[in-house]
N, C-alpha and C positions, 0 to 999 in steps of 0.2 A: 504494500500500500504506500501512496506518496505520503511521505514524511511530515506533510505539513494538514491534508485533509486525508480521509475515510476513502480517497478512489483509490479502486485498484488498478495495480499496473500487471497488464499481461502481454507478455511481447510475443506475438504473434507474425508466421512466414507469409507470404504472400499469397501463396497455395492455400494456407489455411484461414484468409480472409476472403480468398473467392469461393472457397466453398460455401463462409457463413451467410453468403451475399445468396447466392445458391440456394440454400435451404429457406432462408425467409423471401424470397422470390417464391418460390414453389408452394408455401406454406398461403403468402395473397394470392395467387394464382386459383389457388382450390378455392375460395373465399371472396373472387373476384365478382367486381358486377362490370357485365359487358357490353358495348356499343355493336351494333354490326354496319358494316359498311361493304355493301357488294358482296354479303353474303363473309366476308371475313371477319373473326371475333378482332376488336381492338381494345386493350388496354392504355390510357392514356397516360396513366401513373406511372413515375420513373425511378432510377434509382442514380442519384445523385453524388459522384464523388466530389471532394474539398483537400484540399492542402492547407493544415493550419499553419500558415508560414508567421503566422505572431501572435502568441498566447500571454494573454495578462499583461503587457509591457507599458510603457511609457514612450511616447515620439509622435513625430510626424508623419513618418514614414514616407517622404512623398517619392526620394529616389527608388526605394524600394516600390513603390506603386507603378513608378514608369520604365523601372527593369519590367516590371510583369508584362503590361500592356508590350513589348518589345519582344516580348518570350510568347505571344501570343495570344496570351489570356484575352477574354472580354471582362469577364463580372468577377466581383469578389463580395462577401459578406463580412462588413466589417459592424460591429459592435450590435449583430444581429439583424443588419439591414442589408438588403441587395441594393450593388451600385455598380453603373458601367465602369470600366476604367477609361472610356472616352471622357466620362465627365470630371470638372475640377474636384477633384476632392479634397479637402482641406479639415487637418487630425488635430484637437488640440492639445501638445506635447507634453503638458502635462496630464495630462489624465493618461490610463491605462487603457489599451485596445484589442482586440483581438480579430485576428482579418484573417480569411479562409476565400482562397483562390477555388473558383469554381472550375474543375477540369473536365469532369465529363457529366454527362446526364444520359441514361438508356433506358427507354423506355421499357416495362415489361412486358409488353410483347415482340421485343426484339429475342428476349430469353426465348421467348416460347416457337420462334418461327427457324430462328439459325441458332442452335445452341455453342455450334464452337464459333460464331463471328461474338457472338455476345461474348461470350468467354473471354478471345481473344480482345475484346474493345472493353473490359474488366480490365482483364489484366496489364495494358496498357496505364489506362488512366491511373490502375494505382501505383504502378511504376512511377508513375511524375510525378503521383502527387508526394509516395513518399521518399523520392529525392528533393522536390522541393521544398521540404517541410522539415529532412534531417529525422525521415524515421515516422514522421504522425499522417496519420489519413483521416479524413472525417469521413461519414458513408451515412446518405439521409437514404435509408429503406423505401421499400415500394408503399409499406404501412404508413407512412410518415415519422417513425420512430428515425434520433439522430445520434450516431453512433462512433466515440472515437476509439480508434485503434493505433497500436505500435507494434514498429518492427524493432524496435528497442526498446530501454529501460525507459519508456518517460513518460513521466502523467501526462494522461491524454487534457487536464485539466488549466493546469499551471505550466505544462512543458518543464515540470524539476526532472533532474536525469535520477534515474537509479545506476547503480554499481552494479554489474556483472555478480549476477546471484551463484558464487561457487562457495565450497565449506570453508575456505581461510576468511570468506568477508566474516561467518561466525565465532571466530576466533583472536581474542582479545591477547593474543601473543604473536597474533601478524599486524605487520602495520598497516595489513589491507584491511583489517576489521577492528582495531584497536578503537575505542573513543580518542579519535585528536587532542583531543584536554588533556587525558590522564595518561595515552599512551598505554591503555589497555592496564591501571594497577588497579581504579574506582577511587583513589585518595588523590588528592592534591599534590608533595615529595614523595620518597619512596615510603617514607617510615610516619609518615602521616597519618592522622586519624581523622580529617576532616574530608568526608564525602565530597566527591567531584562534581559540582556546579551541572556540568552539563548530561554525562550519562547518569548521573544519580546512585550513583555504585556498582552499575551494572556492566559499565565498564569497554562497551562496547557502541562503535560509532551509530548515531542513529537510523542508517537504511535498516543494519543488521535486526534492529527493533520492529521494524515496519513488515516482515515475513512476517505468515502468521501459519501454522498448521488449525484445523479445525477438528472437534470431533463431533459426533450425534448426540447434543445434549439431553438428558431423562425431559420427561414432561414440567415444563415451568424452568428448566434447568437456563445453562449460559447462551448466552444470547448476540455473543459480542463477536467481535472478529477473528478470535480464535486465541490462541498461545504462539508466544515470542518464545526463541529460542530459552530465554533469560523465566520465564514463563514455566517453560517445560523443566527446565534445569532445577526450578524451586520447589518441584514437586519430588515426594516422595517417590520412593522407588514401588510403593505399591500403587500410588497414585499415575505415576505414570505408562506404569502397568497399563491399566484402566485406561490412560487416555488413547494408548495405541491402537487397543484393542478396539477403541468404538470409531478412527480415525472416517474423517468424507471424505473422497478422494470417487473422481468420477470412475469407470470402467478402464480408459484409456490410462489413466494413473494410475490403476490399482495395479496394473503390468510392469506399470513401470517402477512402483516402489516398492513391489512385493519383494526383491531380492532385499533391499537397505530394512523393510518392516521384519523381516526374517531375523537377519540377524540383532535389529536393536530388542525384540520380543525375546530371543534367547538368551539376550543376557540378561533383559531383566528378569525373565525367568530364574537364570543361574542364581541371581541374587537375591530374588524371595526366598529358590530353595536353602539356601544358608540364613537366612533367619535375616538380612539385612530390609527386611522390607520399610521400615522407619525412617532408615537414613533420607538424607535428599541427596537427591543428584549431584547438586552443586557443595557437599559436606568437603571442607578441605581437609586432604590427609594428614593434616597436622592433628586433627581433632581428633582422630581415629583412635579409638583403643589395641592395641594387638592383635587382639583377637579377630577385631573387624575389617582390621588391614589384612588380618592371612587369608579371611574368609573373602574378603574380595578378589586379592590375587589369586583364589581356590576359584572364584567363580568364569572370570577370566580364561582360566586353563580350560577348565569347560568347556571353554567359547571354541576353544582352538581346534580341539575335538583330535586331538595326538591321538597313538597308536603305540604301542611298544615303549614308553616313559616312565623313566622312575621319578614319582611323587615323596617327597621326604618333610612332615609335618611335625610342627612342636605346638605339643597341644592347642589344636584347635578350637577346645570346645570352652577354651577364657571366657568368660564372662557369658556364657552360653544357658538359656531356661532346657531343663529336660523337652519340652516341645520344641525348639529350635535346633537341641543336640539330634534331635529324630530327622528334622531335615536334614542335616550335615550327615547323617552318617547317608541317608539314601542317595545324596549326591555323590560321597566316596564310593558307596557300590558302585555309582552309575560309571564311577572312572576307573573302577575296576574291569566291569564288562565289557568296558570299549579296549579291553586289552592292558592294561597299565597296571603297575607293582606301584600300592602305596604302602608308604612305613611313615608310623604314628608314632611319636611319643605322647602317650597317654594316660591321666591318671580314672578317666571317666570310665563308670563300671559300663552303661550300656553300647558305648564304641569301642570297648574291650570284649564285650559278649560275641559284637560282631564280625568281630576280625575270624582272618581262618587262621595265621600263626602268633603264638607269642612268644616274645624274649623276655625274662625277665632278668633283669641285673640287681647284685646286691653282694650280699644280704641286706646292710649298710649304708649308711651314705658315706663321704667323705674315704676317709682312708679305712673304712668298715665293708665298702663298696667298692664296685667295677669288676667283679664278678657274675658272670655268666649263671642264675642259679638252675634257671630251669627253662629249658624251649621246648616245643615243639608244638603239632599240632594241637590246637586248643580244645577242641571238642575231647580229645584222647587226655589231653591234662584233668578235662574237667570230669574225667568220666572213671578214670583209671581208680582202682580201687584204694589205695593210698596215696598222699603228696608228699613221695621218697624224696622228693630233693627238700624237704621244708620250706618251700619258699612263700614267704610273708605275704606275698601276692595271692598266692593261687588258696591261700585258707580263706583269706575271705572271698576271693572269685565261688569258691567248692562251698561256702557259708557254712564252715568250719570253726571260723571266727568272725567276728560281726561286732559293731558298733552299739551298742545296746539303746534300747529306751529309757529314759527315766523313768524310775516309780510311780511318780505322781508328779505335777505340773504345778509350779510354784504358785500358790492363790491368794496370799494375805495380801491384803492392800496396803500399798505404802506409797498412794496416790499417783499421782497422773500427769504428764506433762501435754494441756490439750493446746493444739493449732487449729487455729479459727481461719476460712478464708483465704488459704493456700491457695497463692494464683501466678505460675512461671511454669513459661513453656508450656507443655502440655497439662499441667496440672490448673486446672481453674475451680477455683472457687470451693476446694476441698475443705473439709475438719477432720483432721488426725490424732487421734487421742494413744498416747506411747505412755504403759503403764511402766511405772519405778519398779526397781528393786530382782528385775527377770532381766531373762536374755531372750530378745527381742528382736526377732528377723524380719525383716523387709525383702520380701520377693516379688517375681513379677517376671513376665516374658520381658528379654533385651527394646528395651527405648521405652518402658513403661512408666517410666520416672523416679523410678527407684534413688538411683543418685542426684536428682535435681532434689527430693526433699530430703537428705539424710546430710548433701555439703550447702545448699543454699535457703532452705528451709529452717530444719532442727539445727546445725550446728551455726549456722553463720548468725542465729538470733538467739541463739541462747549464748554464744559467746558475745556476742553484742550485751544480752544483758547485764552479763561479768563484768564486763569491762568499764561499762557507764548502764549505773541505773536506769536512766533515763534516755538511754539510747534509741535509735527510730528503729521500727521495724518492719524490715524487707520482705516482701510480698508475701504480707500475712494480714490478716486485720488485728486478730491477738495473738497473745502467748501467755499461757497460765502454768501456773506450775512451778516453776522454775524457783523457787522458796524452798521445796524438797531436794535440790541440789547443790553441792559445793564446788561442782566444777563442772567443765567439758572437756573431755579430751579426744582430737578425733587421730585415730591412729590408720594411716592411710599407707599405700605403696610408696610414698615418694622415697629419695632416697635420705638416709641416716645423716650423711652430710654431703658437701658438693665438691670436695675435693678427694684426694686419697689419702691424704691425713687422715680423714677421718673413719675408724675403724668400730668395730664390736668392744673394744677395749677401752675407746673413748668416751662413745655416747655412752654406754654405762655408768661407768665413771673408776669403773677398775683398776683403769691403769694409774690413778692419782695413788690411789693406795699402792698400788704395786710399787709405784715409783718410789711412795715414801720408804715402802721398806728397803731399796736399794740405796737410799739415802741415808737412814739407819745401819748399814753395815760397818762394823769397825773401820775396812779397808777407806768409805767413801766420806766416814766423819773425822776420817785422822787427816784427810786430804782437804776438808775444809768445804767439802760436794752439798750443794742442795738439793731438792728434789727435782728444780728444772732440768737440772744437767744431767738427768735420764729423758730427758722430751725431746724428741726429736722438731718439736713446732716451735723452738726457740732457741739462739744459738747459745751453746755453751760447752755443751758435748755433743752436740749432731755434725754429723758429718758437715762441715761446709761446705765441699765440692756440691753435692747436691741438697743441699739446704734440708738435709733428714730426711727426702723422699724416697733415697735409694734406688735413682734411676733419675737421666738427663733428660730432657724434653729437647730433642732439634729440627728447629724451622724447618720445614721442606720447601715452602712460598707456596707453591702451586700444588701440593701434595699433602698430604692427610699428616700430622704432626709424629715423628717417630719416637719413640722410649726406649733409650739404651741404659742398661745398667753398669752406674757410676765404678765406676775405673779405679776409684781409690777405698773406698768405706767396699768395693764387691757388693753393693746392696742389702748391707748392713745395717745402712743411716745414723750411725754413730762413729764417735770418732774413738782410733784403739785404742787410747787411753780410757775413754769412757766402756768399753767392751772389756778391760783389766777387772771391774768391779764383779762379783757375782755373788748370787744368792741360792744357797745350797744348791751350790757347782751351777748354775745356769747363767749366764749374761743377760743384761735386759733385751738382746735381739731374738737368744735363745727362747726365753720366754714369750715373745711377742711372736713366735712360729708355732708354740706347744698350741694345741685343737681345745675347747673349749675342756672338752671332754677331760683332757691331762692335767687341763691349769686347774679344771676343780678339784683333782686329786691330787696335785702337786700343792695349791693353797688352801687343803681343808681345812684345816687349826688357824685360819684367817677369816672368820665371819664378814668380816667387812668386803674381803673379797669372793669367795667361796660361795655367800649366800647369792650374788650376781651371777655367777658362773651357774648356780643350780638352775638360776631361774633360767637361762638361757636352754641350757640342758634339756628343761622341762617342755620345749615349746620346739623339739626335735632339731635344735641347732650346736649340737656337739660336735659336727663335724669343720665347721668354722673353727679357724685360727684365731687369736688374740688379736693381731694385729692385721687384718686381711680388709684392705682399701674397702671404703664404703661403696664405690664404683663398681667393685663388682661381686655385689650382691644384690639379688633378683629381687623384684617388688615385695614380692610373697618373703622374703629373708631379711627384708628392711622390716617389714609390720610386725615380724615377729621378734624381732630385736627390741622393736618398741615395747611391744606386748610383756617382753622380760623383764622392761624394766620397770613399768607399771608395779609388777609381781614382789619384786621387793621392797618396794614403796614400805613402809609402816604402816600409815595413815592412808588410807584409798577411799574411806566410808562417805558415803552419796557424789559419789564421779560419776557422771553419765560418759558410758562410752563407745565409739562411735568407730565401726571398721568396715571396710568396705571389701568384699570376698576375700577373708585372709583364707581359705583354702585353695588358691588359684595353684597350680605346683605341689599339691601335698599329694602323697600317696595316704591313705586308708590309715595306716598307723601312724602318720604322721594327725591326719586329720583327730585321731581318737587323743592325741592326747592336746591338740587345739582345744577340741569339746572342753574336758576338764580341767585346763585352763579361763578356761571363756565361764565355766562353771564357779570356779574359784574366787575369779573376779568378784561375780552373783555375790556368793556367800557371803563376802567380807563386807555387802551392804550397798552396794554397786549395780547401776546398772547397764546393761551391753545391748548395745543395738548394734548389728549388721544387716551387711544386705549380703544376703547368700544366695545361690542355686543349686550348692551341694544338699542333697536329701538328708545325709546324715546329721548335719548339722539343722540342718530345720525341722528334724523330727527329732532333735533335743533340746530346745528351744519352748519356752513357758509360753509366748503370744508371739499369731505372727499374723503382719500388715502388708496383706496382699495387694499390687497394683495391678492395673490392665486395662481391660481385659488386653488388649491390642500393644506394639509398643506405638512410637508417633503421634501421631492426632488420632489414630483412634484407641489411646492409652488415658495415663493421667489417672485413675479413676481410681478408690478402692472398693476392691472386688469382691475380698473377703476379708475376716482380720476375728481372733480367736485363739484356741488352743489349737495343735495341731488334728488334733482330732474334731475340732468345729470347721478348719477350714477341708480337710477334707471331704465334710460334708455338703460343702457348699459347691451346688450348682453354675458352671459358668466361671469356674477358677480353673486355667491349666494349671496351677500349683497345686492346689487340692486334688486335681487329677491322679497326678503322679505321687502325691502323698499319700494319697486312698491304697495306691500299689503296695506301698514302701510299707503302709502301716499293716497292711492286711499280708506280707510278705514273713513281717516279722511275729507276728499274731500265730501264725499256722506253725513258725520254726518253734515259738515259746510250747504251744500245745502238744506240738510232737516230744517236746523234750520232757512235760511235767508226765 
């Protein structure tokens, strides 16, 4: 459409404008009334071509009026009026005109007597007219209807040109479709945050806007000129589903677009089956979670439709609802049957059931680990009459061992934290009532809203409260409650610290005490040593070649930054005077390599330290070293470092506290002893809110506050919310669904057993 009004622009060949001349000729022709003369039918109505040689302008145009007359012309229609060009005409140059040279006129009954002289006296006329015009032809029908056409991009209206409609004009990284303002960013500099003036963020020059696709809207539905690239792209992936599917598109189009509607239909197919159907199109991959980034590049491969490929995934099913794990795994089938070997690393029980081999590695983690325990065909593992290899895995796969239920679900009341008027994103207008003193799961299929109210809802205003009484509160009407608690704490993936100083030994706070006691040794108080001069974060004893990191940082310029280990300390990070000192025979470097697991047995007659060491211990992170850079440790190994340190605490009684899927990476025993952690918390007076998907952990859980039903716009909602055993019952909850499983799983294994 032209960019300034509602006309459309359709560029049309010459061929395919004498047909349409053609068909409505033939259409008055049936509908004619007829004169006879000598017994022959005449039609005296004609069909009229025009050259708009000046649309909307300003001038006089007078050299241009007596070029025409010289070129032949007699008449032209200028500002609606028929005028010879013998006579003076005079424009006045301010005003705007529009003047259309009359070039032929054919009667219809010239159509009807010599079909190819007509034809040919067609196709002439609109040859000149549209050379004279630069592409525009006017055509007053046999009906009297007046009709402009192009053989190019140009409103038949205003004469604006369009750009040559190819895919780079929709693309805001060419400078054929960039917005000229912004150069295709949507801001103003590069690092800007003020919206650009002209495309409005969209980032994309205006013709690119003016494209519309249409689809067949429901009864009462859209009505308008259809969807912009910018349009389509803001819609969800199930929304856009939907619009493909109902797209208008005449006969002759549907030919022509059926190969491009094939393949854009398969992908979004691929990406409902992965559970992605929430996101929008335009979601930038910065925002991505892991799990949604793999599942996209998984949906992709789809696309490609390979043959003979090996697939190699790391847990897939991150942040995954048991209904959306059902989709992923029947997508892997499907990449399986198209010929293709995929290998998972998995801790999910029902994309474990599925597979046809397992390996499992262990026993252990860390240095307890990387042992081969037990492979082979899975069916045959699970069926064989003993699990001769012992492996940790295959007793709960065989439900030999199992994660238990609680007794009973924690009931006394110790009041309520209610949210009134919850309204972000997809969440509108909600009240959420999160009982004290339980452990309290928040589920919901992937985009449900889970984590908009658990970081932007519950924690961001109740630490809001903490901070200033009187603080405003963000998209909520009220917040009540918050009198029964003494703190918030939200213990999330990010990482422990931002550099590689920062270790398990520091956030703790371990290594203070450690260090004192290497300060404390005869050897480092005769020398006159403080406690700093075991830190490698300040100089005194740290290596100075590499400033206690134990490894160089060097520029590459144009290359990814390289890490050699320092030349002089060997990546030690102390200096060897400071490495002389030791503590029953260990050096502080020595120590800062012993695994959680050692230093708690190496400092058990150290409460101060020991009792940190257990707690870490307890939350299945023994295989971690003392001193092991906070960089590289996994999300799921940052939260639980936190979680350790919580545990030692003294004082913990009325914390509300707040995690976000700490089971992402746990195996099954690792998970069981999270539960009674996450349990322990409870007792001491505390309460634990997560958002989980794991079954085990939310059918150990006292209340849970289920979202949905849907994720995206059609989520937000709560669905269900109760004991586990109420949401199971509940209608219209895929959590309750698969808990109804889980509970009635474990019901039948307790009855066979009593």
């Amino acid at each position: 459409y032209c960019i300034h009004h509602d006309v459309p622009i359709v560029r049309l060949s010459k061929e395919e404008m004498i047909k349409m001349v053609f068909t409505r000729v033939e259409a008055k022709r049936k509908n004619r009334s007829e004169t006879s003369v000598m017994g022959v039918a005449v039609d005296k109505t004609a069909v009229t071509i025009y050259a708009p040689v000046v649309v909307g302008r300003k001038g006089e145009y007078y050299q241009l009026l007596y070029d025409l007359l010289g070129k032949g012309y007699e008449k032209v229609v200028i500002d609606g009026k028929q005028q010879s060009l013998r006579e003076k005409i005079v424009l006045d140059r301010n005003k705007q005109h529009s003047i259309d040279v009359l070039v032929d006129s054919i009667f219809v009954s010239e159509f009807a007597r010599t079909t190819a002289g007509a034809r040919e006296r067609l196709s002439e006329a609109l040859e000149l007219a549209l050379k004279q015009s630069d592409g525009l032809v006017k055509i007053q029908h046999a009906d009297g209807t007046l009709e402009t056409l192009s053989s190019k991009f140009i409103c038949p209206d205003d004469g604006a040109s369009f750009p040559e409609v190819e895919p780079r004009l929709f693309s805001f990284n060419s400078p054929y479709g960039a917005c000229p303002a912004c150069h295709g960013l949507g801001t103003e500099s590069l690092f800007s945050e003020e919206i650009c003036p002209v495309c409005a963020g969209k980032r994309l020059r205006p013709e690119a806007l003016r494209v519309f696709l249409k689809s067949s809207p429901p009864a009462g539905g859209d009505k308008t000129l259809g969807k912009s690239i910018v349009d389509f792209t803001n819609m969800s992936i199930k929304e856009a589903k939907d619009f493909v599917d109902t797209i208008e598109l005449s006969e002759m189009k549907k030919d022509i677009a059926a190969p491009i509607l094939k393949e854009i239909n398969s992908r979004l197919t691929f990406m409902l089956n992965v559970g992605l159907d929430y996101l929008t199109l335009n979601r930038s991959a910065a925002t991505l979670s892991g799990g949604e980034a793999q599942r996209i590049r998984l949906a992709s491969q789809l696309g490609s439709g390979l043959t003979g490929a090996l697939y190699v995934l790391d847990e897939p099913t991150i942040g995954l609802h048991q209904r959306d794990n059902d989709r992923l795994i029947k997508t892997l089938l499907v990449l399986k049957e198209l010929g293709n070997t995929i290998i998972v690393v998995e801790h999910d029980e029902d994309t474990i059931y599925s597979a046809d081999y397992l390996v499992d590695i262990g026993p252990g983690a860390g240095v307890h680990g990387g042992q081969v325990v037990a492979s082979g065909w899975l069916d045959d593992l699970l069926t064989a009459k003993e699990n001769e290899s012992g492996s940790l895995t295959l007793s709960y796969l065989r439900q030999e061992k199992e994660i238990a239920i609680p007794e009973a679900r924690r009931s006394s009341e110790k009041g309520w934290i209610k949210v009134r008027g919850a309204t972000l994103h997809n969440l509108v207008n909600q009240n959420i009532d999160v009982p004290l003193g339980k452990l309290v799961c928040i589920t919901g299929v992937s985009g449900s809203g889970k984590s908009t109210f658990l970081y932007d809802i519950l924690h961001r205003n109740i630490a809001g409260r903490f901070a200033r009484r009187e603080a405003k509160l963000a998209h909520i009407a009220s917040l009540t409650g918050t009198e029964y608690v003494g703190r918030a704490v939200l213990i999330d993936q990010s990482p422990i610290g931002r550099t590689p100083r920062s270790n398990p030994a520091t956030y703790t706070g371990a290594f203070t005490h450690i260090r004192d006691l290497f300060a404390a040794t005869p050897e480092a108080r005769a020398r006159g040593w403080k406690p700093g001069r075991f830190s490698f974060n300040v100089p005194g004893g740290r290596c100075e070649a590499c400033q206690g990191n134990g490894s160089i940082a060097v520029e590459m310029h144009f290359l990814p930054t390289v890490y050699v280990t320092c030349d002089i300390c060997m990546g030690k990070r102390f200096m060897k005077e400071t490495l002389e000192i030791t503590f029953r025979g260990k050096t502080i470097h020595e120590v800062l390599q012993m695994t959680i697991e050692e230093a708690e047995t190496f400092f058990g007659d150290i409460p101060a330290i020991s009792d940190r060491l257990m707690s870490l211990n307890s939350t299945g992170l023994e295989y971690l070293t003392l001193g092991q850079s906070a960089t590289t440790l996994s999300g799921g190994e940052a939260q639980r470092v936190k979680i350790a340190s919580e545990l030692y605490r003294s004082m913990t009684m009325k914390t509300i506290y707040l995690l976000d899927e700490p089971t992402v990476g746990l195996h099954y025993e690792d998970v069981r002893k999270l539960i009674e952690i996450l349990q322990e918390l409870v007792l001491r007076g505390n309460t634990v809110v997560v958002i989980e998907h794991n079954l085990d952990v939310i059918k150990s859980s006292d209340y849970i506050i289920d979202f949905g039903p849907e994720g995206g716009a059609g989520g937000g909602k709560i669905v269900a919310k109760g004991t586990p055993e109420e949401v199971a019952d509940t209608k219209g909850s895929y959590t309750g669904e698969y808990l109804e499983k889980a509970l009635r799983r474990h019901a039948k294994k307790r009855s066979t057993k009593i």
